[in-house]
C-alpha positions as CSV (number, residue, x, y, z in Angstrom):
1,X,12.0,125.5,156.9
2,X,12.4,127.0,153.2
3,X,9.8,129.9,152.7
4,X,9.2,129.7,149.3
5,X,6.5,129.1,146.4
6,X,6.1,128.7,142.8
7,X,3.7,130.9,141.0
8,X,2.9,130.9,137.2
9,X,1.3,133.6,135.4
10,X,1.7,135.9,132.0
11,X,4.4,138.7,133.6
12,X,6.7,138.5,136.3
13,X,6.2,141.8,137.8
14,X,2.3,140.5,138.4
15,X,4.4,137.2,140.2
16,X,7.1,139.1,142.2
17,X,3.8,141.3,143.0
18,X,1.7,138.0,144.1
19,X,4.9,136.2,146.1
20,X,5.7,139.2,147.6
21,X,2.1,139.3,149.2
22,X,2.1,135.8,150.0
23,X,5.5,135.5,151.4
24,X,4.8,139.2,153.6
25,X,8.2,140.4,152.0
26,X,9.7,143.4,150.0
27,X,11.2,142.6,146.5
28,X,14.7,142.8,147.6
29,X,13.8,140.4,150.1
30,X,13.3,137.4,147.1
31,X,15.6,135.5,145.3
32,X,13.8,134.4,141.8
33,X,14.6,131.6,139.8
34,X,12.7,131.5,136.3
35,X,11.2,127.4,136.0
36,X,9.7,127.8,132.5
37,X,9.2,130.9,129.9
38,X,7.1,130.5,126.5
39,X,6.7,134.1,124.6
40,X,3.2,132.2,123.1
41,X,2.0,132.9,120.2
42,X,-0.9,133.4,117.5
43,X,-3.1,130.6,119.8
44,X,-1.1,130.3,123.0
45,X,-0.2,133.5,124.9
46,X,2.8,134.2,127.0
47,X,3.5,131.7,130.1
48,X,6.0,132.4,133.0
49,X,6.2,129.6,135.9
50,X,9.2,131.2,138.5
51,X,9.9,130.0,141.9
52,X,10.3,132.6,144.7
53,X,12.4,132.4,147.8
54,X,13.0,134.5,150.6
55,X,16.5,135.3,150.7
56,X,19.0,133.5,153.9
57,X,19.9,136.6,155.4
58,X,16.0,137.9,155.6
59,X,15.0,134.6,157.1
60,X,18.1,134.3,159.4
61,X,17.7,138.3,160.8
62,X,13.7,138.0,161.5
63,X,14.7,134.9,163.4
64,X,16.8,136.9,165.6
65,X,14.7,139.8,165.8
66,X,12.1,138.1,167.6
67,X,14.5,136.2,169.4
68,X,16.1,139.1,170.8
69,X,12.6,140.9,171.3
70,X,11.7,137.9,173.9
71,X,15.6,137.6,175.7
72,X,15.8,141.6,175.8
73,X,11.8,141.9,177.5
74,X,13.1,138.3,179.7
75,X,16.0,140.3,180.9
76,X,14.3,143.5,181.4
77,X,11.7,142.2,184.0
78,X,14.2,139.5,185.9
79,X,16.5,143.0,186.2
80,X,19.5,140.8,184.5
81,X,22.5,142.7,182.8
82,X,23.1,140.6,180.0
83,X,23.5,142.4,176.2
84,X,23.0,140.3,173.1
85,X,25.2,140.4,169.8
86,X,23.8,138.9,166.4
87,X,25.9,136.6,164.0
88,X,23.7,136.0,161.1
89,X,25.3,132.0,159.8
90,X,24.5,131.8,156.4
91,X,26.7,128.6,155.8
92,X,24.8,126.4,158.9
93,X,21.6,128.7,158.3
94,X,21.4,129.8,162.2
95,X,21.4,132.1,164.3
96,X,24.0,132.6,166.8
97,X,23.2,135.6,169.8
98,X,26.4,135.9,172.0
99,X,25.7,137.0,175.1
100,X,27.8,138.9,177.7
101,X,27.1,141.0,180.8
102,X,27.7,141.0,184.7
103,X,24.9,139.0,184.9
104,X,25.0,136.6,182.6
105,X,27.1,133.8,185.1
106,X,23.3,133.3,186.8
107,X,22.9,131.5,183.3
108,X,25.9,129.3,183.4
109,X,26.2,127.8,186.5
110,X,25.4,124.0,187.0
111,X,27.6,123.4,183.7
112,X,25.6,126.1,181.7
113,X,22.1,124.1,182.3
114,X,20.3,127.7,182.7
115,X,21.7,128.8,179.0
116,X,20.4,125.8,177.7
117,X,16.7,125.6,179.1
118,X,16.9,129.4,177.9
119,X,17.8,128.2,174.1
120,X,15.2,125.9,173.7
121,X,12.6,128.0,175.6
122,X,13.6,130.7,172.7
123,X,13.9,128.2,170.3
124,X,9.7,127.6,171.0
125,X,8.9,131.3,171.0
126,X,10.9,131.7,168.1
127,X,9.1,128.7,165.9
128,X,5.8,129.6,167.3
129,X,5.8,133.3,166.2
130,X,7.9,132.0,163.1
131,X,6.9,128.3,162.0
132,X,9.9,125.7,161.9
133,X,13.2,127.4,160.2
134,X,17.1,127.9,161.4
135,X,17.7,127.3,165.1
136,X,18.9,129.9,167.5
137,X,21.7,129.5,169.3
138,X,22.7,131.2,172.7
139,X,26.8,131.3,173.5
140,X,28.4,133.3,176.1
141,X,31.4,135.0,174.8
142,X,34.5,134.1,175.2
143,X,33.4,131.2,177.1
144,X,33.5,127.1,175.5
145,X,30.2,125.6,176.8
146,X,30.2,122.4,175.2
147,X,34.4,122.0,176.1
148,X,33.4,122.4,179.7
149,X,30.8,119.5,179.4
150,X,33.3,117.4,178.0
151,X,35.6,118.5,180.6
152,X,32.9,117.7,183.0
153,X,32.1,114.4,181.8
154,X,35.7,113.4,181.9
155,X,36.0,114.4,185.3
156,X,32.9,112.4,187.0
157,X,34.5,109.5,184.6
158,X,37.8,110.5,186.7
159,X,35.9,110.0,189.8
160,X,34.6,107.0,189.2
161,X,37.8,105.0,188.5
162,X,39.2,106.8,191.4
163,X,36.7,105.1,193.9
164,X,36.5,101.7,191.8
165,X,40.3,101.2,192.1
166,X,41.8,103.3,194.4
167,X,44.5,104.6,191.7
168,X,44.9,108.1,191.2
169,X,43.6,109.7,188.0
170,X,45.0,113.2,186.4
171,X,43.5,115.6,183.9
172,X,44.3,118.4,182.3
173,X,42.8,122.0,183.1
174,X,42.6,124.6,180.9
175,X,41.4,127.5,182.3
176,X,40.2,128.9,185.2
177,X,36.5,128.5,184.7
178,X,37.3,124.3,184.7
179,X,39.2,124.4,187.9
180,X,36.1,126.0,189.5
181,X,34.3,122.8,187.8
182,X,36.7,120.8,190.0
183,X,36.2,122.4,193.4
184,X,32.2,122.8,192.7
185,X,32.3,118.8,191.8
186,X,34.8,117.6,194.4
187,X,32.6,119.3,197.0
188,X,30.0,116.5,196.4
189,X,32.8,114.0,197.1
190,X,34.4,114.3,200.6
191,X,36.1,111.3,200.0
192,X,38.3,112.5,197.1
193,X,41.4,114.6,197.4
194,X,42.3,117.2,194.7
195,X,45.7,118.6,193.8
196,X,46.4,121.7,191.1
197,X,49.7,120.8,189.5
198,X,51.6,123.0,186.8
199,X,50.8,126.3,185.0
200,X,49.9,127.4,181.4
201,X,49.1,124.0,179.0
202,X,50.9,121.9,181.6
203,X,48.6,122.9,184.3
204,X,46.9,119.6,185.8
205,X,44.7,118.2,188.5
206,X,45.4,115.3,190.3
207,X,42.5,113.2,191.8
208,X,43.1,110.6,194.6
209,X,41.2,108.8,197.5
210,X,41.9,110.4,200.9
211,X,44.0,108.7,203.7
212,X,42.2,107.4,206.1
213,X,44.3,108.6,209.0
């Protein structure tokens, strides 16, 4: 949500002083944008109507602050390693906090269901302390979250025509981290053989019911 307001009075130094009480900012923290200016006259005196706005990057860097003020003290007391980088998104107005750390695969297991309970639970904190405004988002670096749930999502799919029609099924794995996703998922299927096939882009799993010997 926009924190802003529209104040009209006889001298903009009197309105910057008013907003910046309102808003609970510094000057340099506003962007102003002038509505309506009269100089007045013999009747009339001077008018100024200006709309005040607290600048992206003020509203986007408290967000994290108390973001990273709840993570850090969460961290602290569950003895986690974990550090937190800032990347201020002006152009999607959000916040994005990459984490990294020895301890941060406790957050990414089960597909990376942890990390996401933890980004809404922040999300809360942050909105409660905060109102409504940009989202915060929690990434682990170097790491493609939302590619392994597709990944995922394509391999239970995999499964599935595997056991309805008996054919083998193959997809492509990318890294590491997704054949992991493989032997985690197959573990649940005892029926269902798995073969690693190729290396570098070419690198492929191969999905098939077992023999019944």
């Amino acid at each position: 949500m926009e924190r802003g307001l529209s104040l009209e009075g006889k001298s903009l130094d009197q309105l910057l002083e008013k907003a910046c009480e309102e808003l609970s900012c510094l000057p340099e923290d506003l962007e102003i944008s002038i509505e309506e200016f009269s100089q007045g006259g013999i009747i009339s005196s001077k008018k100024i109507k200006a709309y005040f706005r607290i600048k992206p990057a003020r509203v986007l860097s408290e967000r994290a602050n108390r973001a990273i003020l709840f993570l850090k003290e969460l961290f602290h007391n569950a003895d986690l390693n974990i550090d937190i980088k800032t990347n201020l998104n002006q152009a999607r107005m959000e916040v994005d906090l990459i984490l990294s750390g020895e301890d941060l695969r406790y957050l990414l297991v089960n597909g990376g269901e942890p990390i996401s309970a933890l980004e809404f639970l922040t999300n809360k904190i942050v909105a409660k302390a905060l109102g409504v405004g940009p989202k915060v988002n929690l990434k682990p670096e170097g790491i493609d979250l939302e590619g392994e749930r597709r990944f995922l999502r394509a391999l239970q799919r995999a499964i599935s025509l595997v056991k309805e029609d008996k054919r083998p099924r193959t997809l492509r794995v990318k890294t590491r981290r997704e054949e992991r996703i493989v032997e985690r998922v197959l573990r649940e299927h005892p029926d269902i053989s798995y073969t690693f096939e190729g290396k570098g882009k070419e690198r492929k799993v191969k999905l098939e019911v077992k023999s019944q010997a």
